[in-house]
C-alpha positions, 0 to 999 in steps of 0.5 A: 500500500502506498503511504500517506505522504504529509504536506510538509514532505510534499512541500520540502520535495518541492523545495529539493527541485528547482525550475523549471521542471521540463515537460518529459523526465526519466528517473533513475534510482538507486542506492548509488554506494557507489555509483559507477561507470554503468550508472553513468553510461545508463544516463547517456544512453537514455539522453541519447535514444529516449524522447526525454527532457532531463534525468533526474538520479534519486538516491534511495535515503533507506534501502527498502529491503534494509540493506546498510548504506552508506550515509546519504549525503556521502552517496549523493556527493558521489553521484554529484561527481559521477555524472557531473559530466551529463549536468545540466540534463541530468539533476541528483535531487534529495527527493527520497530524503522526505519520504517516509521509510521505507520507501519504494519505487511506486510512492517515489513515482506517484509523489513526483506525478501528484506534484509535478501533473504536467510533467510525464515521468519515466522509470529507467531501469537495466535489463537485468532487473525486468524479471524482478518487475511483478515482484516489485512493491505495489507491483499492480501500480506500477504496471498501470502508472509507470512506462519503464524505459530499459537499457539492455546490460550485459548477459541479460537481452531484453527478449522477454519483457514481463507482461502487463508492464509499459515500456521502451526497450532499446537494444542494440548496444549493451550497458557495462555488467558493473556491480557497486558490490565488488567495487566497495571492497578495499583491494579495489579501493586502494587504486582507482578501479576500472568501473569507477569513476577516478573523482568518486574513487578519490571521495570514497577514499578519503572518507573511508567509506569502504575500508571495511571492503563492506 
């Protein structure tokens, strides 16, 4: 079930995106801990093949299936660099910091369209994550209200999109198979890793973010 969202939570998101808010947004959202060159790559391939206005990349505040992350603001000064390259069309906004925890796609999407009525919205997402669809929160909503746009990645083709789900999938070039799980390990950590980019390497590294290899 979705959550009540309170006034002053709609109001703070409101105040967490500046103007002007174009006609046709994707979102990408994520954990982000951390970001890597596969986060990246997703936001240009969309740029360059969606009929989308700007990106905005919403790092999750909770993991919903309680996973610990590393503290927000640390993910989302991260993500900062990571696709400062693609600003100003694509935006990292704190959005999921006022929402009520935890928090899931579907009330993230249905906040932004309650706000935002004139902006159409879009749900990027890897291919890799097609079958875990119709298990998603609120997974009836999403199919009825949300259109997916889905990069392929790596080893996952995007043959057998599930079904009852809207959405654009683009193939014909594949997104880098990058996990953000084998690159919060110290060895990796101690010289800028290959699916990092070198400016989140050098944060993560001096606020030790994963000198624990966690």
């Amino acid at each position: 079930m979705l959550k009540k969202v309170t006034k002053a939570q709609l109001i703070a998101i409101r105040e967490a995106i500046s103007d002007p808010v174009p006609p046709r947004v994707a979102i990408l959202g994520g954990s982000f801990d951390p970001p890597h060159l596969g986060h990246s790559c997703l936001a240009l391939s969309v740029l360059a093949v969606a009929d989308v206005d700007e990106i905005w990349v919403l790092p999750c505040n909770n993991h919903p299936q309680a996973k610990t992350l590393s503290d927000f603001h640390h993910r989302t000064d991260m993500c900062q660099l990571a696709f400062r390259y693609l600003h100003p069309q694509v935006r990292v906004l704190k959005v999921e910091k006022h929402l009520p925890t935890p928090n899931f796609t579907a009330q993230t999407v249905q906040v932004l369209q309650n706000i935002f009525p004139k902006t159409q919205f879009h749900w990027i997402i890897g291919s890799d994550l097609l079958t875990d669809l119709p298990t998603w929160q609120d997974a009836q909503w999403l199919a009825d209200n949300v259109h997916y746009l889905v990069i392929e990645r790596e080893g996952y083709p995007t043959t057998a999109p599930p079904e009852g789900f809207k959405m654009s999938c683009f193939s014909g070039f594949t997104l880098p198979n990058i996990a953000s799980r084998h690159l919060r390990s110290a060895p990796n950590l101690t010289r800028p890793n290959d699916g990092m980019d070198k400016a989140v390497w050098a944060y993560a590294l001096e606020k030790g973010l994963y000198d624990d290899g966690t």
